[in-house]
BAMAR-491896 format. One record per residue: residue in three letters; x, y, z of N, C-alpha, C, CB in turn. Coordinates in steps of 0.001 Angstrom, whole numbers, plus 500000, padded with zeros to 6 digits. Glycine has a CB too. Layout:
ALAXYZXYZXYZXYZ
...
END
This chain:
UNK642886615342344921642782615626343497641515616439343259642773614311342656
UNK641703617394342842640831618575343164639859618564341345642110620357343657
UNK638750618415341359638000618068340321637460619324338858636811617505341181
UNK638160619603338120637694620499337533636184620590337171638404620541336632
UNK636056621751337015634523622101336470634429622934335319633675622848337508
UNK634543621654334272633825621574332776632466622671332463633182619882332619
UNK632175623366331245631477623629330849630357622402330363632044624381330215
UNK629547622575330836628249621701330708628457620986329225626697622727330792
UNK628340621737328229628058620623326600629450620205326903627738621488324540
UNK630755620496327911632139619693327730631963618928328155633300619976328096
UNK631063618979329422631308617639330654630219616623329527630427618049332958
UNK629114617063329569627916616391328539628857615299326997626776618241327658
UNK629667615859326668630760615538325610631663614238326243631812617019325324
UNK632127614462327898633181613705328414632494612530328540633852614194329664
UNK631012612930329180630187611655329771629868610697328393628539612220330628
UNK629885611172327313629753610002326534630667609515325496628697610094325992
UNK631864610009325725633365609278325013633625608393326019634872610329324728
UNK633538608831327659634276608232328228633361606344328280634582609238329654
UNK631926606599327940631365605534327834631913604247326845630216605983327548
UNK631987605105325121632490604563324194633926604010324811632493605512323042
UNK634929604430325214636267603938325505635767602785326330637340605011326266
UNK635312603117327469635087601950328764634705600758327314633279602411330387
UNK633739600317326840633364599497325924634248598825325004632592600070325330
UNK634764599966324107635712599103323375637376598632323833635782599832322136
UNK637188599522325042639065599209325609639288599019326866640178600434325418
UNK637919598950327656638288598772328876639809599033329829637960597652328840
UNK639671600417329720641009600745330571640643601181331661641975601726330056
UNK641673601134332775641743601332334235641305603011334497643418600921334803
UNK642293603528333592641634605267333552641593606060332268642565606318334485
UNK640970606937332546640792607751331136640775609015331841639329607444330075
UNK642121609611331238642352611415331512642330611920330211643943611996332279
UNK642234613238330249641975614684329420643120615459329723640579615594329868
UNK644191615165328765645156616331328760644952617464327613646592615734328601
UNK646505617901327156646154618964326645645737620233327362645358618610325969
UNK645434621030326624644341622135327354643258622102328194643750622707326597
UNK643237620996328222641687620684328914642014620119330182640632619535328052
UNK643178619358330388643966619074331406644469620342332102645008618250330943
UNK644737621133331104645821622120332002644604623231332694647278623153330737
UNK643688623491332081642550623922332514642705625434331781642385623796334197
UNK643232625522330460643524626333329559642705626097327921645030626211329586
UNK641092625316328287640666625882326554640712626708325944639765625955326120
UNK640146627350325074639592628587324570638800628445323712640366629411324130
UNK637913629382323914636857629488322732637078630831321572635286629688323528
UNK636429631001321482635870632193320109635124632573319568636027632243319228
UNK634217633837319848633022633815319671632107632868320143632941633892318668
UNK631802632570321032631299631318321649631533630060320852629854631435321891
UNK632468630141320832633097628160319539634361627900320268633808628395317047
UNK634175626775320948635065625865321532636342626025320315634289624196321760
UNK637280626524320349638420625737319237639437624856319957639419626902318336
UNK639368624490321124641054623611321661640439622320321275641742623622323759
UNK641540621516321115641039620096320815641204619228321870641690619478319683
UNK640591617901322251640250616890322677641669615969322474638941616501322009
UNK642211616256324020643664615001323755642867613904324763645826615612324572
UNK642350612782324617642060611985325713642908610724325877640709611645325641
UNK643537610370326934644613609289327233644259608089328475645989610163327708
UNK644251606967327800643777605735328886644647604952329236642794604812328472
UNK644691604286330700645655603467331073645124602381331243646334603799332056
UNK645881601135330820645049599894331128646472599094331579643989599147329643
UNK645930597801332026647074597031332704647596596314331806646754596175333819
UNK647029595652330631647386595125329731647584595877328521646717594271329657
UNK647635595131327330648278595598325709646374595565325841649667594133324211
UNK646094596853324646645205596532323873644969596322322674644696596978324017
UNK643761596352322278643605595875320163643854597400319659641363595133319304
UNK644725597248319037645157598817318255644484598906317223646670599094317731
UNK643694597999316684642472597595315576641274598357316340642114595636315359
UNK640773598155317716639850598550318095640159600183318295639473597717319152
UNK641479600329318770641386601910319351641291602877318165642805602382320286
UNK641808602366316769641921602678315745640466603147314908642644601679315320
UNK639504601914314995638001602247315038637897602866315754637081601476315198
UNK637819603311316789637076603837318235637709605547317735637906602895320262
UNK638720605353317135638988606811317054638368607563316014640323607042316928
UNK638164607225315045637854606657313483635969607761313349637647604045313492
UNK635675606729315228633990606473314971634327608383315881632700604453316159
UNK634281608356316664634598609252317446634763610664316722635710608789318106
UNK636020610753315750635844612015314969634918612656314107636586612052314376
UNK634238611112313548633137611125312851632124611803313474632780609954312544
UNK631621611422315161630148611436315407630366612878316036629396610094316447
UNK631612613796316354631949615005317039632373616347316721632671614735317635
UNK631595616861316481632220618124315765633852618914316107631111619219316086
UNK634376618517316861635706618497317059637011617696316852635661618609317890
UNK638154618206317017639402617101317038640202616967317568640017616922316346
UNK640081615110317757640047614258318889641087613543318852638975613475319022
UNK641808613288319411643230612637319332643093611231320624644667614093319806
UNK643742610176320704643521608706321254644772608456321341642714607594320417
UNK644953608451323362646893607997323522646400606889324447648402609430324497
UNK647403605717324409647199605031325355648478604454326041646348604168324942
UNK648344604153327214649699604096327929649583602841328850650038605517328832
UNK650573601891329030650333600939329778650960601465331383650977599616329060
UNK650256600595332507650181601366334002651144601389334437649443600933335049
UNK651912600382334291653025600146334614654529600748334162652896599111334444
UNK654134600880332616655079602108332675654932603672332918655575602099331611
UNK653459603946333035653360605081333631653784605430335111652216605304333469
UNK653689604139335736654121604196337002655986604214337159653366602883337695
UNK656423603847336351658297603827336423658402605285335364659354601866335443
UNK657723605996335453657138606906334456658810607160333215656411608680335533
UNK658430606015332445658744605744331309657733606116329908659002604464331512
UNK658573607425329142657841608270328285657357607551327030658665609432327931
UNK657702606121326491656922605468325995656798603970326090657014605829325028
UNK656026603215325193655489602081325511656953601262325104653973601735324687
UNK657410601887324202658465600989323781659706600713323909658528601012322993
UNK659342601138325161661266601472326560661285599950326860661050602805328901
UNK662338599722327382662351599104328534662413599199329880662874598669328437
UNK663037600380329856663667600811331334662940602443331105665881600716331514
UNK663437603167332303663220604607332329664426605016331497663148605290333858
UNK664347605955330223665611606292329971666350607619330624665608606355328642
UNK665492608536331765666198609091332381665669610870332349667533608622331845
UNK664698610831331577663889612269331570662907612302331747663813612981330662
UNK662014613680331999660719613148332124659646614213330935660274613245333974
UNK659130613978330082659005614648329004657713615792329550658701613558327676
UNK657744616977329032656813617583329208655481617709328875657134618178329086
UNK655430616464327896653884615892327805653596615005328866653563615077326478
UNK654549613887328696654217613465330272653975613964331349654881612970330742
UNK654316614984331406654021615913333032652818615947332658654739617626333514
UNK652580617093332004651498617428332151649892616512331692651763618540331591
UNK650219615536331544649587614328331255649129613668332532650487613450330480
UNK649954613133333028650155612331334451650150613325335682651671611485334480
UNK650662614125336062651241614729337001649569615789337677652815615641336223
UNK648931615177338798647416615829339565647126615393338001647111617946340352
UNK646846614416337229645975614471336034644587614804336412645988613163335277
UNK644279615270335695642470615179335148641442614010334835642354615761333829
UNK641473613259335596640837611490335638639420611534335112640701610690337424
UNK638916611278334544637429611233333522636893610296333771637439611180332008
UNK637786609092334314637487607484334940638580607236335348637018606235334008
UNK637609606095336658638960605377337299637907603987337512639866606283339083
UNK638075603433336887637627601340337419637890601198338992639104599735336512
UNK636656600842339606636489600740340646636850601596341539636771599914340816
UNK636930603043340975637195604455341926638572604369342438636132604619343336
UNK639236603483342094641093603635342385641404605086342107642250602583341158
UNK642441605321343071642900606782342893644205606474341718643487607599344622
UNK644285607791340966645804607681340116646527608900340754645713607883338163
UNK647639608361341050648859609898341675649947609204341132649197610364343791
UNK650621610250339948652398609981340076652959610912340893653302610128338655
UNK653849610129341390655404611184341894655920611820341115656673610582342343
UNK655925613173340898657699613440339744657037615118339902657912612403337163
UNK658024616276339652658751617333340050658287618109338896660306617133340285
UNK658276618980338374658481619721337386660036619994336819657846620822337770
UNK660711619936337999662016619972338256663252618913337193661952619571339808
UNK661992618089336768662624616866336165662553616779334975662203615755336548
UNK661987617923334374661784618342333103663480618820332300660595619673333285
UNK663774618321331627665128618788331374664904619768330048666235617443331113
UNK665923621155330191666164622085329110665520621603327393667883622227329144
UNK665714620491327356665754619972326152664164620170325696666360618443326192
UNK663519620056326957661772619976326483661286621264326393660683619191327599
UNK661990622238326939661513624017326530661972623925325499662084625474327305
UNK663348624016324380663807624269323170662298623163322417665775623745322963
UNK662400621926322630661801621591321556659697622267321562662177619716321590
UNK659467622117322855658314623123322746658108624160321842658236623728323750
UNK659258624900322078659411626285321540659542626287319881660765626962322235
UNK660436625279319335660575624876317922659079624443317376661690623604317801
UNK658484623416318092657421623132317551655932624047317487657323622045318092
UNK656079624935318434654920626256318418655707626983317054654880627542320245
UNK656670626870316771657371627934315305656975627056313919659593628110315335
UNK656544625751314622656082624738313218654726625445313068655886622710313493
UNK654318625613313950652595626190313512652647627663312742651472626508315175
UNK653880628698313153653850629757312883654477629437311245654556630658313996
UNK655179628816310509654614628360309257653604628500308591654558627508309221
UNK653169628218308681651433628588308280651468629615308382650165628147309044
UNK651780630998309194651947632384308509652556633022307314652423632953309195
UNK654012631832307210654784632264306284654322631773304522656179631734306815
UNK653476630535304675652990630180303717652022630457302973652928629498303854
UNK650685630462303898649216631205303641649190632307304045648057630681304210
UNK648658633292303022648644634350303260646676634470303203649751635159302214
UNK646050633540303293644521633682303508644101633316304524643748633107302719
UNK644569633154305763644478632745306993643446633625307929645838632727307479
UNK642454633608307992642026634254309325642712635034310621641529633342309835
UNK641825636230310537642832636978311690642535636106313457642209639111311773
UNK641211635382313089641183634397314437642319633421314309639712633475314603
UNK642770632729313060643403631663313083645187632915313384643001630468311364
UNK645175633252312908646371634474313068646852634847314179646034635695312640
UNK646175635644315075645943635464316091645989633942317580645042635955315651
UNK645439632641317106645503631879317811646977631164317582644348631219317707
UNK647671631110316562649119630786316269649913631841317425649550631143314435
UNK649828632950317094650877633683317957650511634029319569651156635081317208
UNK649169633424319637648652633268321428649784632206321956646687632412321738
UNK649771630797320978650534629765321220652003630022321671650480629034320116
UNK652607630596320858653931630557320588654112631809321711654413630753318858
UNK653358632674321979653886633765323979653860632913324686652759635094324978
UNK652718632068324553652137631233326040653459630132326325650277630113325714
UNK653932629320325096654743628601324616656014629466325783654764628632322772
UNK656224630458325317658057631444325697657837631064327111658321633768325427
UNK656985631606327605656391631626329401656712630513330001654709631695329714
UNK655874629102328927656157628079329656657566626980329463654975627463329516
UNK658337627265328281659568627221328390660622627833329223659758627395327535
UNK660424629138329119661198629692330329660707629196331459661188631130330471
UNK659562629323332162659501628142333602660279626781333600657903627554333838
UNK660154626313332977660629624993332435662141625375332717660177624592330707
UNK662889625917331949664608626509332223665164626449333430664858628000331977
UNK663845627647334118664476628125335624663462627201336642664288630160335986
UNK663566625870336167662140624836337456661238625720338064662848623944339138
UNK660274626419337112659549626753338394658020627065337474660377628305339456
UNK658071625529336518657102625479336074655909624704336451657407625349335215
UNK654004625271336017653334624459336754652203624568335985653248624726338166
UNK651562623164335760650620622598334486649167624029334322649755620513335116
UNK649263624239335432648005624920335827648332626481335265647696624800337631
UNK646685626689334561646991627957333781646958629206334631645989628139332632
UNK646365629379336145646086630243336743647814630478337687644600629851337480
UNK647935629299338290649391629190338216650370629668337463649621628274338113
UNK650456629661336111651508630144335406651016631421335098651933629337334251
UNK650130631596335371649902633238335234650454633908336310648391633709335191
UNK650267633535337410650731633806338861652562633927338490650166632247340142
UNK653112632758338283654362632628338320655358633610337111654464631120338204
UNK654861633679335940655842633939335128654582635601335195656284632631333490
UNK655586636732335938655533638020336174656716639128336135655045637991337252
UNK656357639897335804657456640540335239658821640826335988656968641679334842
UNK658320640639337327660058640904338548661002639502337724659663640306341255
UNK659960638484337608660674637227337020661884637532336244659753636438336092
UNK661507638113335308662191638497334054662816639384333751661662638572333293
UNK662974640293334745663805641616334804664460641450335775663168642906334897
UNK665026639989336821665886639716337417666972638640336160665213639135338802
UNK666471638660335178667513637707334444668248638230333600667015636684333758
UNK669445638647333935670655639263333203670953638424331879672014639258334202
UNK670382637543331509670828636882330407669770637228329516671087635410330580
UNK668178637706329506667687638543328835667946639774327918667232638716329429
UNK667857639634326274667843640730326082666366641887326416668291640558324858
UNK666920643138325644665496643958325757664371643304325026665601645458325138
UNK664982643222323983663582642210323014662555641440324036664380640639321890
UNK663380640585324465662516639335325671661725639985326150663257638589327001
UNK662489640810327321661779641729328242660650642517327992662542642533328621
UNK660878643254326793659885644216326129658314643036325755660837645008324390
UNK658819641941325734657944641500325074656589640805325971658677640647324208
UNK657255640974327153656133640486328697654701640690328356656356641609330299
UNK654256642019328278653324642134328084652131641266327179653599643025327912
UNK652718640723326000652139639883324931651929638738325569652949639679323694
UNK652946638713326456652889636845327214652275636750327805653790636087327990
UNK652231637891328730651207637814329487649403637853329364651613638618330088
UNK649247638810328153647939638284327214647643637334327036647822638472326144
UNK648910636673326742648635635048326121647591633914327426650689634150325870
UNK648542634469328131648329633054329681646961633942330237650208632938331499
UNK646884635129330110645094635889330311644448635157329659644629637471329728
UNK644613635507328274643483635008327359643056633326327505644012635311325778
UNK644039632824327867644191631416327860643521631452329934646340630778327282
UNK643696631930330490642946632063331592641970631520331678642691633020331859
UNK641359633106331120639720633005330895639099632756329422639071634408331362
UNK639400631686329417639343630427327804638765631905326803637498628404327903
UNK639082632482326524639477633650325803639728633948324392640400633934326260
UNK640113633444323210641207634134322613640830635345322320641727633554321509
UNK639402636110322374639947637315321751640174638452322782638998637794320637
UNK640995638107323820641269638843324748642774638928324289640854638328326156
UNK643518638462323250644577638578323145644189638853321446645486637423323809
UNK645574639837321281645790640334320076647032640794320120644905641245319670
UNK647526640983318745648592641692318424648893642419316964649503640851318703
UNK649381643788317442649332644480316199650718644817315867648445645705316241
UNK651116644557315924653322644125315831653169643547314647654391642663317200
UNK654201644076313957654150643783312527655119641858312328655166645471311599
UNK655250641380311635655804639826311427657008639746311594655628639187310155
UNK657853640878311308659331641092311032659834641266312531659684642492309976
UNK659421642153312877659326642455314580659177641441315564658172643268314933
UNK657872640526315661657628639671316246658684638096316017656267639709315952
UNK658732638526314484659934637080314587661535637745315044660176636124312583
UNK661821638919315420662880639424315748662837639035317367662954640928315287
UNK662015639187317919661793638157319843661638637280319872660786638215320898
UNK661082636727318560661150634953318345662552634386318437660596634432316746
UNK663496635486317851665048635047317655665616635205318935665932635934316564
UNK665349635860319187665954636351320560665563635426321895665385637914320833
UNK664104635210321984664210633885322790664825632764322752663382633449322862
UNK664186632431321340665102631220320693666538630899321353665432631599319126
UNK667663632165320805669054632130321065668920631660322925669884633892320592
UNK668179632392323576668179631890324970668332630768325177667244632088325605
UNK667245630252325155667215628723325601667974627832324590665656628158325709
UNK668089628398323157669738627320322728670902627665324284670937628307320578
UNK671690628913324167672439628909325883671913628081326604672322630194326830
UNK670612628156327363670113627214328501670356625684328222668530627426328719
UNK669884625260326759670037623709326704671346623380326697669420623048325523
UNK672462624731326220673783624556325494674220624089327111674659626139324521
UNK674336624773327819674893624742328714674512623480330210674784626091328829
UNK673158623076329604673030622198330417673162620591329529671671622573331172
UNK673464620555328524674208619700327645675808619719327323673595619885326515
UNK676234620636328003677805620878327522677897621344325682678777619105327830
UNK677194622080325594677529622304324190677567624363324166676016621344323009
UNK678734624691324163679059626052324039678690626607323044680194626310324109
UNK677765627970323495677387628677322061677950629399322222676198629123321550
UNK678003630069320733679106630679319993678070631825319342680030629541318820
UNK677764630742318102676504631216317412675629630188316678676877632228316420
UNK674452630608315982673492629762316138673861628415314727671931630765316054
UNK674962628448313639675670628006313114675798626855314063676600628808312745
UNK677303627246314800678051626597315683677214625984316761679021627460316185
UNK675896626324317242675644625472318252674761624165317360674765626346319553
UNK674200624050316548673672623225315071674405622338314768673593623961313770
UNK675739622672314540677027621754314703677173620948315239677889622057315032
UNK677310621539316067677456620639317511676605619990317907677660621228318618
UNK675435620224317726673992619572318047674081618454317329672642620393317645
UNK674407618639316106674548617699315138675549616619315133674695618314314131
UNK676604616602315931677397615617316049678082615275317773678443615993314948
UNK676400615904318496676825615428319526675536614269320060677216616692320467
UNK675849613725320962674518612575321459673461613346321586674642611713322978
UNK673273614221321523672079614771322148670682613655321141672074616896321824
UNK671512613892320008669955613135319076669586611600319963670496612530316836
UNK670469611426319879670240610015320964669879609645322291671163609465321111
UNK669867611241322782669231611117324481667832610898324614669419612501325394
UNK667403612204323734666030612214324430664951611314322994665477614291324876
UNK664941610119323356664019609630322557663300609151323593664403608720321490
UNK661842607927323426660959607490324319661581606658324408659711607322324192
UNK662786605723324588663518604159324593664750604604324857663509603139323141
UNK665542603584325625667173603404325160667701602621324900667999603620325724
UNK667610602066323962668391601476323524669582601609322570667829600940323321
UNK670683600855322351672123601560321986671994602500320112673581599852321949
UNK670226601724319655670030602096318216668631603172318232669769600552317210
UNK669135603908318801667928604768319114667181605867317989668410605590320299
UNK668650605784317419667949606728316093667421605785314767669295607908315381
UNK667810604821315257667093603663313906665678603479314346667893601807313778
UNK665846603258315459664650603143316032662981603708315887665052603430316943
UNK663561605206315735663071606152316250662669606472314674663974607087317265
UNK663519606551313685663496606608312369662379605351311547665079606474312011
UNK662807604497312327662149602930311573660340603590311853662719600781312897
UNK660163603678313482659049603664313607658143604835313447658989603193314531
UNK658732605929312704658322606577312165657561606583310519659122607097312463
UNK658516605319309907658383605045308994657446604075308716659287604937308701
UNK657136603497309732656125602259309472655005602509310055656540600906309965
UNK654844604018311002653969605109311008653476606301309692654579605756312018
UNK654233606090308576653880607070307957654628606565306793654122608408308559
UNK653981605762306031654696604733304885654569605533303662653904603122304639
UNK653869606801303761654469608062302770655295609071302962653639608776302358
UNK656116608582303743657545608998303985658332608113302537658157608397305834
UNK657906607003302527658596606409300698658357607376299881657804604965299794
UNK659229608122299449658577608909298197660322609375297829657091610518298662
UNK660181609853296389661672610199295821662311611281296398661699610523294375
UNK661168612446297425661985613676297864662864612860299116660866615188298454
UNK662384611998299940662678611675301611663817610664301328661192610881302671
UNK665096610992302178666012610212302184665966609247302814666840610627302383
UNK664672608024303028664802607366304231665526606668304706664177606900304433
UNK666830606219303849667957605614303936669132605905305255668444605920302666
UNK668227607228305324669511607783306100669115607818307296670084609153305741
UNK670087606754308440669686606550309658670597607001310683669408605305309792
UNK671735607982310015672805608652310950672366609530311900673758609390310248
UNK671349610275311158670792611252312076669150611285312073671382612668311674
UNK668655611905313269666996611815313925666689612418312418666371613012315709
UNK665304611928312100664682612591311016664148613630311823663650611777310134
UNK663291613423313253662570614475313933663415615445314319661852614052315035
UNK664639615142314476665345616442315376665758616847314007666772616181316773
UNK666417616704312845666484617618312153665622618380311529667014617352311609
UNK664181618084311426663388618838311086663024619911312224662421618089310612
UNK663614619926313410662976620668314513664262621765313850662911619917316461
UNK665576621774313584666639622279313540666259623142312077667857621182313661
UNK665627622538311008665072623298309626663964624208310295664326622130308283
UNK662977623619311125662418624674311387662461625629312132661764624507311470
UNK663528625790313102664106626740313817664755627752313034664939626198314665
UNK665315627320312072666331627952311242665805628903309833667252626707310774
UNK664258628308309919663136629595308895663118630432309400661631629534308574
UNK663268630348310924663031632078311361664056632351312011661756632561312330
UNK665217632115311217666425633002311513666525634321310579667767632118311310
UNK665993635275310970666028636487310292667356637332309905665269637234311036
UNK667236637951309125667998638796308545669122639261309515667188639836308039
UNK668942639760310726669510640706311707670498639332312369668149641640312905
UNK670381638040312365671424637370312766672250636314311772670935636764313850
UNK672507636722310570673516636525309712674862636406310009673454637324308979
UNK675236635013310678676705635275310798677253634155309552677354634925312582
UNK676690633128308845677022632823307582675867632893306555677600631563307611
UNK675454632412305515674470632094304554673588631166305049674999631638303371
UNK672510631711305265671710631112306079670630629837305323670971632326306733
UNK670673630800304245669843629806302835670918628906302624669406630714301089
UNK671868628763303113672554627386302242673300627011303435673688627662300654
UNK672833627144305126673034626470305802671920625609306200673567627039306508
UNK670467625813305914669428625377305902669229624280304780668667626400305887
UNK669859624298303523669905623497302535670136622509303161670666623727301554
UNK671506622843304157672560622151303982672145620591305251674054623339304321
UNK671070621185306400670641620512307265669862620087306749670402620880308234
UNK669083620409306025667946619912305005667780618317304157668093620954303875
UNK669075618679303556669516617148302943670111616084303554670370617224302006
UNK670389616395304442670380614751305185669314614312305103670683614515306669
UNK667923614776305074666889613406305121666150613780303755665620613268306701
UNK666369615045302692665699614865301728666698615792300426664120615332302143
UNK666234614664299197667619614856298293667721616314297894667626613908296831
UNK669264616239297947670160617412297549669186618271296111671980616638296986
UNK668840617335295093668606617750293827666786618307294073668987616309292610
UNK666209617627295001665210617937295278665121619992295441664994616922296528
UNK665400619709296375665717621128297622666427622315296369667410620545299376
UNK667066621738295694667539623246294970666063623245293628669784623112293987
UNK665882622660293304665091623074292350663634623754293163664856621756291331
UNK663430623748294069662209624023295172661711625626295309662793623535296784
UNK661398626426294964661260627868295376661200628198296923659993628399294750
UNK661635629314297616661363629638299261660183628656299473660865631451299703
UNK658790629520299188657218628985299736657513627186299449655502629822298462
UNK657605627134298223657996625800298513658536624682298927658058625650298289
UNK659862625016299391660520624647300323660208624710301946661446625196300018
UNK659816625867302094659144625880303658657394624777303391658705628183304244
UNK657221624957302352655890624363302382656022622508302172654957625189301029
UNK657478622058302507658098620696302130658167620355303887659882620755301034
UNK658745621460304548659444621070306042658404621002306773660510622088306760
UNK657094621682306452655891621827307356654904620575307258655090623175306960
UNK655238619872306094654602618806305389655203617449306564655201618745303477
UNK656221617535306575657233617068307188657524617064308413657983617424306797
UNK656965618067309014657076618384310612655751618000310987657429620030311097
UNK654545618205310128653461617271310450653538616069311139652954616941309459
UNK654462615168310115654700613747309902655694612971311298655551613677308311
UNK656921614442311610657792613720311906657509614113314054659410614236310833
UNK656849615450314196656780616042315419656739615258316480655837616788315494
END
């Protein structure tokens, strides 16, 4: 396990969270995922902007009262933001994607990879080594599409604010190339946590051997490849783009449609068009596969504990009643479906979006709503539900 080398005020930063955790939670290990795991920060103008994912394993349950303070004190005393996962060992070891499985339900999520998989160890109690087994290989289709949806939740924030910083502007659409690159690895297995690595791997012979590419995709290498540079050499303003919004969400579509095919097809669900594969999405198990549990009520589940995560989800717009379908996967499906542009109209797109819309928030709501406002409801929402 080969030891990264931190920038001094980072490592200086690690050495004294990792103190605070040992104290209040005594866990077996404490890794640094995220960007910092993958060995992909970035700065800006000399300013750190990636945030702090830090994740501990302990053998037992801990006080969720304490980790709760500990996180609380932590954001407070750090000029950055800091996020607190914790995972018990044992199911990291049957590498079961959450605490509240019983069993493995049979995927292996792409946070988990890159979480667990050569992690980034910050501590280990009594110098124990941590190694999981598991593949990249084991990543199923399903975790590039939803990657890819959720880098388009951030690109929101373009469509809404129009006072955004050309740094903050800029660092949205670094995400969402770097994002295409590492979904497509993900598709064709031949993805790998490491940023120098995926720079290596996803090259342009890659992509001009895949007949299922349009030109859009193809044309668009170059940007991606900025992306995984800039992200290299912790960078962002080594990446830019001067492509106008209309354009750029026109390869957004075009990837997109890809990997719907890739998941379609490695789910049994035939695309047609992006209507028809929604459909089908919608009334096939898929909502029920990939959750962190299996059990036979997975979308209640999944719904409940969302809700007792985020008890302002009660409110008169949110249907919380409705437990037929994922609240999270349909919001991944609304937000896929904002940037269905003009050029792929095969029905009414504004009132097929309504129409996915209201299953989890009322009918009467949503029409009285203006565009900005309505996109500025799903982003509120994709916050909550991601």
């Amino acid at each position: 396990m080969e030891r990264t080398s931190f920038p001094k005020e980072i490592q200086l930063f690690f050495n004294e969270v990792i103190a605070d955790i040992k104290i209040s939670l005594n866990p077996d290990f404490i890794i640094v995922s995220g960007s910092f795991g993958k060995e992909s920060w970035l700065y800006a103008n000399n300013k750190l902007i990636s945030d702090f994912e830090l994740v501990f394993i302990c053998q037992k349950r801990w006080s969720l009262k304490k980790k709760k303070l500990l996180l609380k004190r932590l954001n407070e005393k750090y000029p950055y933001e800091i996020s607190l996962k914790g995972h018990l060992k044992k199911n990291v070891e049957k590498k079961i994607v959450s605490n509240y499985s019983i069993n493995n339900q049979g995927y292996l999520s792409l946070d988990f990879f890159d979480t667990f998989y050569d992690p980034k160890v910050l501590y280990a109690k009594g110098f124990k080594n941590f190694n999981l087994s598991c593949s990249s290989i084991e990543i199923p289709s399903w975790e590039a599409w939803r990657l890819y949806v959720n880098r388009m939740g951030d690109l929101l924030e373009l469509e809404i604010n129009q006072n955004l910083s050309k740094q903050t502007i800029n660092y949205y659409w670094l995400k969402i190339f770097e994002s295409t690159a590492d979904a497509y690895c993900i598709i064709n297995n031949c993805y790998s946590k490491n940023i120098a690595e995926r720079l290596e791997i996803f090259n342009k012979e890659l992509i001009e051997r895949d007949s299922d590419l349009t030109k859009y995709c193809k044309n668009s290498f170059p940007l991606i490849q900025k992306a995984l540079y800039a992200r290299f050499n912790h960078n962002l303003l080594l990446f830019e783009t001067k492509i106008g919004f209309k354009e750029l969400k026109l390869i957004i579509n075009y990837w997109m449609i890809y990997f719907e095919k890739k998941l379609g097809i490695q789910e049994g669900i035939p695309y047609f068009n992006k209507n028809d594969f929604y459909n089908r999405y919608l009334n096939s198990s898929l909502q029920e596969k990939y959750f962190g549990y299996n059990y036979k009520y997975n979308i209640l589940i999944s719904n409940m504990l969302s809700l007792l995560s985020n008890p302002n989800l009660i409110n008169k717009k949110f249907n919380y009643l409705n437990h037929s379908v994922s609240w999270r996967h349909i919001i991944l499906i609304v937000i896929c479906y904002s940037f269905y542009i003009e050029n792929f109209k095969t029905t009414n797109n504004t009132s097929f979006l309504k129409e996915v819309l209201s299953k989890i928030i009322s009918k009467q709501e949503i029409e009285r709503l203006s565009k900005t406002e309505e996109l500025a409801l799903v982003l509120d929402y994709w916050k909550i539900l991601r």
